[in-house]
Structure formats: structure tokens, C-alpha cells
C-alpha positions as CSV (number, residue, x, y, z in Angstrom):
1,X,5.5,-29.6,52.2
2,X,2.9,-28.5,49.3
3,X,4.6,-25.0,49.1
4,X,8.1,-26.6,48.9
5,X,6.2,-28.8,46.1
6,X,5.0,-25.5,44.1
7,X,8.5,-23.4,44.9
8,X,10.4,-26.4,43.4
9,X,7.8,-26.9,40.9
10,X,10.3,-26.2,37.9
11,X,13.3,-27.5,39.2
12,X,14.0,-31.5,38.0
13,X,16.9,-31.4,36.5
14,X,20.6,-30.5,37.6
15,X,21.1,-29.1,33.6
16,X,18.4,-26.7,34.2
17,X,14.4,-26.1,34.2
18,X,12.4,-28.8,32.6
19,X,10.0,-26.4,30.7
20,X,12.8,-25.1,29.2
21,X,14.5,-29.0,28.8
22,X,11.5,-29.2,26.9
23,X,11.4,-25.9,24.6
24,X,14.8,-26.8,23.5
25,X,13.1,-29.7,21.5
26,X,12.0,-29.1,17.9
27,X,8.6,-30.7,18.4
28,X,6.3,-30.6,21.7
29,X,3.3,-32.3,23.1
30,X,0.2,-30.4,24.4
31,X,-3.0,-31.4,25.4
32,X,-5.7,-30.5,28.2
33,X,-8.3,-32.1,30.3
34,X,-10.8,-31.0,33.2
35,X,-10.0,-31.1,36.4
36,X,-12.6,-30.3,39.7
37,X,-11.0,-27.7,42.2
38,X,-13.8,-27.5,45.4
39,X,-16.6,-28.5,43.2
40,X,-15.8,-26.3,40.1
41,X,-14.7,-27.1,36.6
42,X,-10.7,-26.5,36.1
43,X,-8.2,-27.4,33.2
44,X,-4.7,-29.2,33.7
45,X,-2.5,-28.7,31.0
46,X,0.5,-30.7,29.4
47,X,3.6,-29.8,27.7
48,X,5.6,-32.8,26.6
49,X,8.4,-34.4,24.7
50,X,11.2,-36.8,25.0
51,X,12.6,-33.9,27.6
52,X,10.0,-34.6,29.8
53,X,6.2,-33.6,30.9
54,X,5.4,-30.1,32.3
55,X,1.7,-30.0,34.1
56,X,-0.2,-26.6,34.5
57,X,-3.1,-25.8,36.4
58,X,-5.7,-23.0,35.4
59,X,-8.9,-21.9,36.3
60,X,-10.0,-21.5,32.4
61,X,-9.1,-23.5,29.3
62,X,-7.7,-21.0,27.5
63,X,-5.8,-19.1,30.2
64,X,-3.8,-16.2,28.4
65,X,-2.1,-15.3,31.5
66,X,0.3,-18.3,32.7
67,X,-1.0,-21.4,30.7
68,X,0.2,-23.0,27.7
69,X,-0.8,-20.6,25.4
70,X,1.7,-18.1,27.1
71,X,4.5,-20.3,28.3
72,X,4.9,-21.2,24.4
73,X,4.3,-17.5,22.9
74,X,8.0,-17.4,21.8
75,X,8.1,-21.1,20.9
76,X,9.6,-21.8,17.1
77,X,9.2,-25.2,16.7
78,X,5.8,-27.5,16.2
79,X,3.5,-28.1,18.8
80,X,1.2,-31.1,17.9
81,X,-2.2,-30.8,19.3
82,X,-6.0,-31.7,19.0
83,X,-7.2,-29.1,17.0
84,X,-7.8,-26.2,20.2
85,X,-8.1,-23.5,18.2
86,X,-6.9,-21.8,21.3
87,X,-3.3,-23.2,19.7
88,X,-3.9,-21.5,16.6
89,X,-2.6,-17.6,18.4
90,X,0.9,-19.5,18.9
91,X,2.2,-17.8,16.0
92,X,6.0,-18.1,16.4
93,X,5.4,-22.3,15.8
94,X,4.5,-24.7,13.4
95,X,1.2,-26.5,14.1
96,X,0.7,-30.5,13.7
97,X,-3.2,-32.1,13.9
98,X,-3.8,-35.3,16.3
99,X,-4.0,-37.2,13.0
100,X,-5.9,-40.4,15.4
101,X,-8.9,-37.8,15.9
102,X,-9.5,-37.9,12.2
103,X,-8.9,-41.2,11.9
104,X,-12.0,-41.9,14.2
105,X,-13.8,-38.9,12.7
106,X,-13.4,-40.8,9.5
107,X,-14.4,-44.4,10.2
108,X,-17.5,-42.8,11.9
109,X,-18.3,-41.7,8.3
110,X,-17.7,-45.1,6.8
111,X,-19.5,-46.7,9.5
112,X,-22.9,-44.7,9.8
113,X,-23.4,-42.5,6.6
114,X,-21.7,-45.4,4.2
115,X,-19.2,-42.9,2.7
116,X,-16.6,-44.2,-0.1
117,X,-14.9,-40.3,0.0
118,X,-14.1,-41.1,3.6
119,X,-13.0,-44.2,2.8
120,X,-10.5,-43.2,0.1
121,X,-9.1,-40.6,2.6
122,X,-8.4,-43.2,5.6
123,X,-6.3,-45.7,3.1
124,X,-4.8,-42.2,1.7
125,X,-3.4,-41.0,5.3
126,X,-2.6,-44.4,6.2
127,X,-1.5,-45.1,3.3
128,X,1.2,-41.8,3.5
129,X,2.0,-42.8,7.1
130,X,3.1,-46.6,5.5
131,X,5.3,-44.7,3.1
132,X,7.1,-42.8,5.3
133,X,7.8,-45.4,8.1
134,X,9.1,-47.9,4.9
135,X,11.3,-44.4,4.2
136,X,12.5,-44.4,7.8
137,X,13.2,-47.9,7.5
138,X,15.4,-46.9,4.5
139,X,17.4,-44.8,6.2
140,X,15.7,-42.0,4.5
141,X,15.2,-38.2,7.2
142,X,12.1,-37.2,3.8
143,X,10.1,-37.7,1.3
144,X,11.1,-36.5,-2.5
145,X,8.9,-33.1,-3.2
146,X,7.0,-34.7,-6.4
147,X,6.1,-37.6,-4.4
148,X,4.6,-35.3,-1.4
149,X,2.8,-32.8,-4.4
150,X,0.9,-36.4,-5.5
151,X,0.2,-37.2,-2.4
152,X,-1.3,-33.1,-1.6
153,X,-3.2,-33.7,-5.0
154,X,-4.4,-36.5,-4.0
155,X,-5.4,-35.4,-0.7
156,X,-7.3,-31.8,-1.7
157,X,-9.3,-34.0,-4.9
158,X,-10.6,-36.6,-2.4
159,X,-11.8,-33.8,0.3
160,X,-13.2,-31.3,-2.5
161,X,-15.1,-33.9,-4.7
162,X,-16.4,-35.5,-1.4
163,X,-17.5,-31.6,-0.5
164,X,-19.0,-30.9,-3.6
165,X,-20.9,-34.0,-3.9
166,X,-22.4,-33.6,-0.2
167,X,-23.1,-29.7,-1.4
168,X,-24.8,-31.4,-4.5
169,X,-27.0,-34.0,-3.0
170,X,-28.0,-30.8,0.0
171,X,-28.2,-27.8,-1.3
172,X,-28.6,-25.0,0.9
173,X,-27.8,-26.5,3.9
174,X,-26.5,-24.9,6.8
175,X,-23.2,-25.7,8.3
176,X,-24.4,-26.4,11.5
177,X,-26.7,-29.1,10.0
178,X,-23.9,-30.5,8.1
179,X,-22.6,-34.5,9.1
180,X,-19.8,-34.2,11.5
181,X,-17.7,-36.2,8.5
182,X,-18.1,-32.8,6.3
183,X,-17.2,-30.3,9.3
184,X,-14.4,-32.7,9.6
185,X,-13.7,-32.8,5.2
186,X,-13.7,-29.1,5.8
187,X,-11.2,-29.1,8.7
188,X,-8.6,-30.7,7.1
189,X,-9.0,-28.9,4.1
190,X,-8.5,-25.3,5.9
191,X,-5.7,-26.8,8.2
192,X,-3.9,-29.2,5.6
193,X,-0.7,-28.2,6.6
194,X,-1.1,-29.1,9.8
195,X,-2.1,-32.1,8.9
196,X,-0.1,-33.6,6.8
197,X,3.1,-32.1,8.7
198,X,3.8,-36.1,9.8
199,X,4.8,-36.6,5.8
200,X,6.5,-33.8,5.0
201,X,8.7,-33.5,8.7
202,X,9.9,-37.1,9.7
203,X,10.4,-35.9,13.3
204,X,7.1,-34.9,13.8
205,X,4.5,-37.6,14.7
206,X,1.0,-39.2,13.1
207,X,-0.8,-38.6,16.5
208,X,-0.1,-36.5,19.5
209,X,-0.6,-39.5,21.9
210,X,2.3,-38.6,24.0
211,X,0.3,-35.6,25.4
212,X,-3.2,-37.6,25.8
213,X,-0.5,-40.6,27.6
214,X,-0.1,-37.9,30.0
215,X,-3.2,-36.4,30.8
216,X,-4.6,-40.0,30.9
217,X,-2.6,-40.1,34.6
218,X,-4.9,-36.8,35.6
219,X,-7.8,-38.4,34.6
220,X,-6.9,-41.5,37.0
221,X,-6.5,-39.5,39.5
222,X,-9.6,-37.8,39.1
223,X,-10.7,-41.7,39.2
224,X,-9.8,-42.1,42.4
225,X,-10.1,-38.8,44.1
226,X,-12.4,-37.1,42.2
227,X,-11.3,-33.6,42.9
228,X,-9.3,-31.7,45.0
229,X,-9.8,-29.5,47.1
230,X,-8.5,-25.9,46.7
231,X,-6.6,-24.6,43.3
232,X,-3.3,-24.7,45.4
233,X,-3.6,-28.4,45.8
234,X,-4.2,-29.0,42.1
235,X,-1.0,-26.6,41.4
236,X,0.9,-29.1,43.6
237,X,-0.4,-31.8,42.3
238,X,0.8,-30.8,38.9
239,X,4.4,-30.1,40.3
240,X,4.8,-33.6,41.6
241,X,3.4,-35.2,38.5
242,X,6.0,-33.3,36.4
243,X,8.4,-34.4,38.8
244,X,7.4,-37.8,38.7
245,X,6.4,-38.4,34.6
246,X,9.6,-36.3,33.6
247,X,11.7,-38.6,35.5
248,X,9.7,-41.7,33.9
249,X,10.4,-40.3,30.3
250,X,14.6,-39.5,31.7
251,X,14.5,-43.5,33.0
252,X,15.0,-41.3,36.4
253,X,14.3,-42.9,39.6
254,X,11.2,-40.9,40.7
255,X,11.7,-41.4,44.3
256,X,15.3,-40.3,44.4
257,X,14.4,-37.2,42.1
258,X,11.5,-36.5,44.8
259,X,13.8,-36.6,47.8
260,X,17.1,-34.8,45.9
261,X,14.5,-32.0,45.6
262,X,13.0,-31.9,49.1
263,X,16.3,-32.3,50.5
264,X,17.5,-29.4,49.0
């Protein structure tokens, strides 16, 4: 049964493969998280959308040979992810930053180094993410260029000021001994694009919680059974959960997909 699981792994829908279900969409999901094969550490891997969920499993996090980074080579749309630089090679794509990671990157500043810049940036980016959902509400698909060019100015005087205030009050200092609220003033400075993406393209999102939804059923899993046992169970595995979660995104029943494809 588990090599009729990983010859079928592919196969969900009658249309055609759900990976490529799911590369048809402009925007995609991806996210990571360990996984224990026979005591050692593993990745599974998630490529989601509205299409469906597409699990991986790999011996290394940044497998170059048949994990995400590959399977999406040619994609052309955005992939939304958690700041993997890994991500960054996809060259073909647009990127989109897990804009919740800052967020808790940010209130971490407010809460234990008292900072007002990162303050001003969280009501900014929440504030931007108000406007567009009262645009959406509208009936508006975007945002007017000037008002996005206020919004950028905005954004870039908040992050440099707060940088050259922190380079002020520590001069010298070494980037590895900078607060993680700098590394992180710095991030989205080099990567603004990416992260403002959610203003300036309606249909992408504020977050990439759709992928961390999904790997949040691998990490109960590992809840339960801790590992498994050899790297062709935890290839399985993944089959059957993109089986299953694909057909609980479709509104599928996840039994009758299961036995359509066995009985096959």
C-alpha cells in the first residue's frame, strides 16, 4: 500500500496533477518544518494555494535536487514565504514576506527596548493593510500610485531615521551585536518590495499563514508519533497528506478521494 501511496502521490485530481493545479495560480504558499526520519533531522515542505497543498520530503532544507526550490524554478508568479533566503534563487517569481513575522519582530521592539520607530512602523503596515481591505470593500482590485509612493515614503523615512538613530546612539557596532529589531529595520529595508507586495497586488496576502496552517498538521503528527521511521515512510506520509489537505481545500470528501485512488 505505501508504494501505491508514493506512485499515486501526484495524482488527486481527474483535471490533472495537483502541483501543477497549483502552479496555475498567480500566488503560492511555501513554508518548511523539521521532520525526524530514524532518529535524524529531515524537512517537509509545502506548496499551497486555493488549488490545493503539495507536501515534499527531503533529507536537507534546501534540497536543490527535487524540493521546492526546484519544482518552482520555472514558476512566474509570487511565492509568499518566511524570509528563507533559500527562496531568494527562485528567479522567474515575484517574492512576498510573511508580513505576521514582522509584526512580532516589531512588538518585541516595543515591548523590551521601548522603541517609538517600531511603533510608528506597526500602525504604518497595519495601517496600509486597513486601507486596502476598506479598498476591497469598495469594490476597488488597487491602490492609486501617489497614494502607494506616500505610503513607500513613509515606510523608507520611518526604517532609515530609526537606523540612523540606533547608528548614532552605537557607533561602531557590529551587526552581529545589533537588537534583533535593527537586523529586522534592515530586513525590510533591503527586501521592501517583498514586503509591501500585500498593498500594491490585492491578490497577494498580509501573511503566508496558509503555508504555516499546513505544516502545523506535520507538526501534530510529529506530536503524536514523533518520527518515522525510514525516509520512505515520511515520503508517504506526505502523499497522503496532499491527498487529504488538497481535498479539504476542494471541499472533497477525503475518504472517497483516498479510495478513487487506491481503486484505481
Amino acid at each position: 500500500m505505501e508504494s501505491k501511496i508514493i506512485e499515486t502521490r501526484y495524482y488527486i485530481s481527474e483535471d490533472g496533477e495537483v502541483l501543477d493545479d497549483i502552479l496555475h495560480g498567480y500566488v503560492v504558499h511555501v513554508d518548511e518544518t523539521g521532520a525526524r526520519i530514524s532518529g535524524d533531522n529531515h524537512w517537509m515542505h509545502v506548496i499551497t494555494n486555493e488549488m490545493g497543498a503539495y507536501f515534499i520530503c527531503t533529507e536537507d532544507r534546501e534540497d536543490k535536487s527535487d524540493g521546492t526550490i526546484t519544482l518552482l524554478d520555472l514558476y512566474t508568479g509570487v511565492v509568499v514565504h518566511n524570509h528563507f533566503k533559500t527562496y531568494q534563487n527562485l528567479l522567474m517569481c515575484k517574492h512576498a514576506e510573511c508580513n505576521a513575522h514582522i509584526d512580532r519582530y516589531l512588538k518585541s521592539g516595543i515591548d523590551f527596548e521601548r522603541s517609538e520607530d517600531c511603533q510608528q512602523l506597526l500602525d504604518l503596515m497595519h495601517e496600509m493593510l486597513h486601507r486596502k481591505h476598506t479598498l476591497i470593500d469598495e469594490g476597488k482590485t488597487f491602490m492609486e500610485t501617489k497614494e502607494i509612493r506616500d505610503y513607500e515614503k513613509r515606510y523608507e523615512d520611518i526604517l532609515k531615521e530609526g537606523l540612523e538613530k540606533y547608528n548614532e546612539a552605537n557607533p561602531g557596532i557590529s551587526k552581529k551585536a545589533e537588537t534583533e529589531y535593527i537586523k529586522t529595520f534592515r530586513r525590510m529595508l533591503e527586501y521592501k518590495e517583498d514586503h509591501l507586495r500585500f498593498m500594491k497586488d490585492f491578490t497577494v496576502s498580509y501573511t503566508n499563514n496558509k503555508a504555516e496552517k499546513m505544516c502545523r498538521v506535520v507538526k501534530m503528527h510529529k506530536n503524536i508519533s514523533h518520527q518515522f521511521v525510514t525516509m520512505r515512510g515520511g515520503k508517504a506520509y506526505a502523499s497522503i497528506t496532499s491527498i487529504i489537505q488538497t481535498a479539504n481545500i476542494r471541499k472533497e470528501n477525503a475518504l472517497e478521494k483516498l479510495e478513487e485512488i487506491f481503486s484505481n
